[in-house]
C-alpha positions as CSV (number, residue, x, y, z in Angstrom):
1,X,-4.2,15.6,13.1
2,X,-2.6,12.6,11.8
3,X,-3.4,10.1,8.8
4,X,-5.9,7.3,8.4
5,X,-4.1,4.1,7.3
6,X,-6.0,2.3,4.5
7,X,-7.2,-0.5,6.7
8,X,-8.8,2.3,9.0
9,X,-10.3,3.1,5.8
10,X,-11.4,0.2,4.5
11,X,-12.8,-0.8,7.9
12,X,-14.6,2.8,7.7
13,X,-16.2,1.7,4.0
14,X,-17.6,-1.3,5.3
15,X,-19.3,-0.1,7.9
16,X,-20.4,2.5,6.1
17,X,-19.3,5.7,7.2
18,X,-17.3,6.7,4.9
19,X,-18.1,6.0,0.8
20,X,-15.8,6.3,-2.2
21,X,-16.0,10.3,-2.7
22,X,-15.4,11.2,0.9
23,X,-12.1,8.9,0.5
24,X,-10.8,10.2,-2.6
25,X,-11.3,14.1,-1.1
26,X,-9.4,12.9,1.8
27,X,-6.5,11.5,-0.5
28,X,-6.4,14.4,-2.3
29,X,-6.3,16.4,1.2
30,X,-3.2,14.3,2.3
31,X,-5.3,13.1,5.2
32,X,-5.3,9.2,3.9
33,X,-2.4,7.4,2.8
34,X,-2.1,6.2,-0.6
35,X,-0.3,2.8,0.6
36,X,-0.3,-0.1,2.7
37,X,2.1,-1.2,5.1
38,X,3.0,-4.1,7.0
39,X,2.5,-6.9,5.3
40,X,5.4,-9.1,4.2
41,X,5.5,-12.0,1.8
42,X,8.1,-14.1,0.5
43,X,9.1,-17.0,-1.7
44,X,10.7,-20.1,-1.5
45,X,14.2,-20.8,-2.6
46,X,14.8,-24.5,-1.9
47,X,15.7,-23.6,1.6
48,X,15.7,-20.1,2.1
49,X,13.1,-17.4,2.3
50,X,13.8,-15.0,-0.6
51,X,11.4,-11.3,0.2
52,X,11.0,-9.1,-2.8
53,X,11.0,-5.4,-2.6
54,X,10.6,-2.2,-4.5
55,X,12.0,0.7,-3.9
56,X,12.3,3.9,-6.2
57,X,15.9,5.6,-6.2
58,X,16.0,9.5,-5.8
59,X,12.4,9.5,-3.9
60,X,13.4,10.7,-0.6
61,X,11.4,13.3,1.7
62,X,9.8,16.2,0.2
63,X,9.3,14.4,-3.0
64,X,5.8,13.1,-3.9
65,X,4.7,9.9,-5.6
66,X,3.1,10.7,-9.0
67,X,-0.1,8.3,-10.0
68,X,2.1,6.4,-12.0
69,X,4.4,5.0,-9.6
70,X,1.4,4.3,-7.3
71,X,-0.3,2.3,-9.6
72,X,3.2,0.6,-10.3
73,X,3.5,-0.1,-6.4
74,X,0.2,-1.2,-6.3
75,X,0.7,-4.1,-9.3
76,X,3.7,-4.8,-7.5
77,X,1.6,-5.9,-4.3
78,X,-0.8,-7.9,-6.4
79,X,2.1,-9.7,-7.5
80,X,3.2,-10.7,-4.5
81,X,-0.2,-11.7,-3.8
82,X,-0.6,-13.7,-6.0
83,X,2.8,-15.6,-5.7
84,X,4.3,-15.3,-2.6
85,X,3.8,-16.4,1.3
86,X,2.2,-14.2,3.5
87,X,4.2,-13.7,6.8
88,X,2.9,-14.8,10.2
């Protein structure tokens, strides 16, 4: 069996199949990913499109993201949010 996304998710919340406890047991079950993908933004510099990243050094495969580097991740994203371009 493979992994919701969080829009599959989210869609699933609104129309009401799914509610908050279901999704955190399935997060905590591995079945739901914890991030979302896909989505590119970028700001302006003069000319040029500049696209932030993040990226955490020694995090390969096999190694797990503690709830603190999520939430970082996640602060990150409502950053760019807030600032940058969404891509078409």
């Amino acid at each position: 069996m493979g992994k919701l996304t969080i829009k599959e998710v989210e869609d699933l919340k609104k129309q009401g199949i799914l509610d908050e406890k279901t999704v955190k047991e399935l997060q905590s079950k591995k079945l739901v990913g914890t991030r979302n993908r896909g989505t590119s933004y970028y700001l302006t510099n003069n000319k040029n499109k500049v696209y932030p990243t993040l990226y955490f050094r020694k995090l390969g495969k096999g190694t797990t993201q503690t709830q603190k580097l999520i939430d970082f991740r996640n602060e990150f994203n409502k950053l760019l949010e807030k600032f940058g371009t969404k891509e078409k």
